[in-house]
N, C-alpha and C positions, 0 to 999 in steps of 0.2 A: 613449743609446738602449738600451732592455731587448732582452738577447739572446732570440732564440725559442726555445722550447725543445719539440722534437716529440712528448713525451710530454705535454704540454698537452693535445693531441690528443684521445687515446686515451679514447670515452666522451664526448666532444662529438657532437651531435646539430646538423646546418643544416639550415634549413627554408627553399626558395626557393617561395614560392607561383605567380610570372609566369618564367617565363622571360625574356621583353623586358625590361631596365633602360634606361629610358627615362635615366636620369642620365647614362650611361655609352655609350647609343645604341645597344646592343648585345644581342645574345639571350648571357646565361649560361651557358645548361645545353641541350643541344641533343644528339639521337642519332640515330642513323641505325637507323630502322624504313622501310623500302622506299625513302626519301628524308629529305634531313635537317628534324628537326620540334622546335619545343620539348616540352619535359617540364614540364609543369605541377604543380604540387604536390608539388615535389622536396624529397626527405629527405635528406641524406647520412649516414650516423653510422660516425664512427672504433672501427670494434668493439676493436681490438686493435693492438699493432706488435709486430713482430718486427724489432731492427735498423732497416735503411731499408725492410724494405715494412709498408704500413698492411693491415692486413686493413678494408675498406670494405663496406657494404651501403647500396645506391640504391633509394630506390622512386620512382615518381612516377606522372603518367599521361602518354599523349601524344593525338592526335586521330586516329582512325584516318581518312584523306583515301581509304582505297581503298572504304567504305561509307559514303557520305554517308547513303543513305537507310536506315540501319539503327539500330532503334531501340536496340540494346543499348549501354550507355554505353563511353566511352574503353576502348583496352586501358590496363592499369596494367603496368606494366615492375618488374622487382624485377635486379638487379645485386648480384651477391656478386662481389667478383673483389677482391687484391693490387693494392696499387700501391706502387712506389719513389717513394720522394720525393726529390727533390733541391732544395737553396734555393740560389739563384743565389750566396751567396759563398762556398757550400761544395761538397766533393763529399759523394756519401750520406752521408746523415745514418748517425754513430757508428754504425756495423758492428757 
């Protein structure tokens, strides 16, 4: 089996268009804006790694449920934040 290697990463772009995976029976990609909501038209992209944290940018949208009757579209959410990765047969990835 090929080992993973984290800097694969770095420069990959995901696109999840539904949050619901109907295969999997399960909502993916989900955040908490006043209550928890899918994110629709979810981007992830691996900007960078330093070590074990990814430097990460998320966009997508979500339904704003507190203005139903409001005609401006979805808020769209943007996410810049670090994250550590850890893979279950290791600890942090190479320091």
């Amino acid at each position: 089996m090929p080992t993973f290697s984290p800097e694969l990463l770095v420069g990959r772009v995901f696109e999840i268009p539904e949050s619901y995976d109907a295969r999997v029976g399960d909502h993916m990609v989900t955040m908490y804006y006043f209550e928890h909501l899918d994110v629709r038209d979810s981007r992830i992209e691996f900007v960078d790694r330093e070590g074990a944290l990814f430097h990460i940018r998320w966009t997508g949208t979500v339904e704003d449920n507190c203005a139903s009757d409001d005609p401006r579209p979805n808020p769209s959410v943007e996410i810049i934040a670090d994250f550590a990765a850890r893979l279950e047969s290791e600890s942090l990835l190479d320091r």
